[in-house]
Structures are given as structure tokens and as C-alpha cells.
C-alpha positions in Angstrom: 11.1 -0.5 -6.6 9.3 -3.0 -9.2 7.9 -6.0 -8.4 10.5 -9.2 -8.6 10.0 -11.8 -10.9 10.5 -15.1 -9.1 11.0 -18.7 -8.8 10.4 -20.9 -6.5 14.0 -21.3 -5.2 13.9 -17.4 -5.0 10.5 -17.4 -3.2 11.4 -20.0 -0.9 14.3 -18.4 0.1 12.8 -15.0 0.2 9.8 -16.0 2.6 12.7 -17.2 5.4 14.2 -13.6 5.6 12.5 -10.7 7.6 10.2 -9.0 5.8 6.8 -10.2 4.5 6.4 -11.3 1.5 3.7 -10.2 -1.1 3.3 -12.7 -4.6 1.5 -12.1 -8.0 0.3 -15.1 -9.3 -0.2 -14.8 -12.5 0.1 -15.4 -16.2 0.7 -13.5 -19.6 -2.4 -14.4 -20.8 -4.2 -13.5 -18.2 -6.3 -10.0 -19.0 -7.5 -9.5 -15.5 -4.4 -9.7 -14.1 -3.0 -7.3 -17.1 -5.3 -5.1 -16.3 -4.2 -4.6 -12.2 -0.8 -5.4 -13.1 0.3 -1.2 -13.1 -1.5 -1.0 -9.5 0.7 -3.7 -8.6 3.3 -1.7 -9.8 2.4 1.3 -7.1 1.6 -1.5 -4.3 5.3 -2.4 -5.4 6.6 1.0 -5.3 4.9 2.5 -2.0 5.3 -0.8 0.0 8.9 -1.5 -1.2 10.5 -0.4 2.0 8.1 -2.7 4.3 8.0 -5.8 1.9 9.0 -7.6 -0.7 6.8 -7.3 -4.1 6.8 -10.1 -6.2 5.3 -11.7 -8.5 5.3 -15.7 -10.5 4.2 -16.3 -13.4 1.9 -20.1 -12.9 3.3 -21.0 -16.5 6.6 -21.2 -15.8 6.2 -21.9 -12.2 3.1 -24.2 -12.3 4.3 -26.4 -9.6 4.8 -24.0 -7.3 1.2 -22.3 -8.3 -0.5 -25.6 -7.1 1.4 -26.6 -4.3 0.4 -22.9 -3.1 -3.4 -23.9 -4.0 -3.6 -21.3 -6.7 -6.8 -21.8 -8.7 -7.8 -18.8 -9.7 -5.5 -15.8 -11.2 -5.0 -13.4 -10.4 -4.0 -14.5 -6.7 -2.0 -12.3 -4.2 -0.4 -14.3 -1.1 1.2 -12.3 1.9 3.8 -14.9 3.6 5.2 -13.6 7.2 7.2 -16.1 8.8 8.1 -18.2 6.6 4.0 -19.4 5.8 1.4 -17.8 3.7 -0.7 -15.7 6.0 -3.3 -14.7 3.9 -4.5 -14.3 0.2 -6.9 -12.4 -1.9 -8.3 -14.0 -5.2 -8.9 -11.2 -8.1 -8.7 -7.7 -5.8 -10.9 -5.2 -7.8 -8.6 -2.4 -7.5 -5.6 -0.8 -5.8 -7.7 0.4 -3.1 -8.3 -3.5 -2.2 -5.2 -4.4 -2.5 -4.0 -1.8 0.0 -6.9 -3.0 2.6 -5.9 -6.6 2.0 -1.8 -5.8 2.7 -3.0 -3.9 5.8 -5.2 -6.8 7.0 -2.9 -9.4 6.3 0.0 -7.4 7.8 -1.6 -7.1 11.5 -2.5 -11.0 11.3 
């Protein structure tokens, strides 16, 4: 399954329901997060039964980017509950990416 392009009616409503949620923020311009955005892809894929994979792009979404405290893209945020429950600013690789959703997921 790919990753879900979303708003912030569609992420709002998303983080209420039972599975965690994982977000992309982003932006087209962005090279670095280019550049991780086909490990995404697999994090999407292999963690698609367990959560949702998503991702928002800041431009179009910049509200919702700052009310979230993104500063720096890329950003990945792992709500459970309903809140954020942890983030990682620029993971290096999939291999990070994997550690953080494991981390974040026993929190």
C-alpha cells in the first residue's frame, strides 16, 4: 500500500481511529526528502497492515506543518491516540526509519 497524501481534515480524522499514524512532512522541493521518499515507500508497504503511512506536503498544508512544529523537512511524526508520540527530523535511511517506528510504537 502507498503512502496517503493528506490534509489536515484527513489527518485529523485519521489520528482518532485505531491505528497509529505515521506522517511525511515534506515538500516538492525538497531534495533530501526526494531522496528517502522510495524508502518511505517500503516503510509504507511493509508497515501498511499495522499503520497508516502518510504523508503532507508543508506547501499546501503549511498551517498544519506549524501548528505541528515542523521546522525542518523532512519530518516523520508517529500519532497514537489521537497525539503525536514522537518524531524524527531527517532519518538517514530506511534502516532509521524502521528503528524510529519501532521505538515510537512501544512508547
Amino acid at each position: 500500500m502507498a503512502a496517503i497524501n493528506m490534509n489536515k481534515e484527513q489527518l485529523q480524522q485519521m489520528i482518532q481511529g485505531d491505528k497509529p499514524v505515521l506522517v511525511d512532512f515534506w515538500a516538492p522541493w525538497c531534495g533530501y526528502c526526494r531522496r528517502i521518499a522510495p524508502a518511505y515507500e517500503k516503510i509504507a508497504e511493509e508497515y501498511g497492515d499495522r499503520l497508516v503511512v502518510a504523508k503532507v506536503n508543508i506547501d499546501e498544508e503549511a498551517q498544519l506543518a506549524e501548528a505541528e512544529g515542523v521546522e525542518v523537512i523532512p519530518t516523520l511524526i508517529l500519532y497514537k491516540n489521537g497525539a503525536a508520540a514522537d518524531f524524527v527530523v531527517n532519518p538517514g535511511s530506511k534502516a532509521a526509519m524502521d528503528q524510529f517506528i519501532q521505538e515510537a510504537l512501544e512508547k
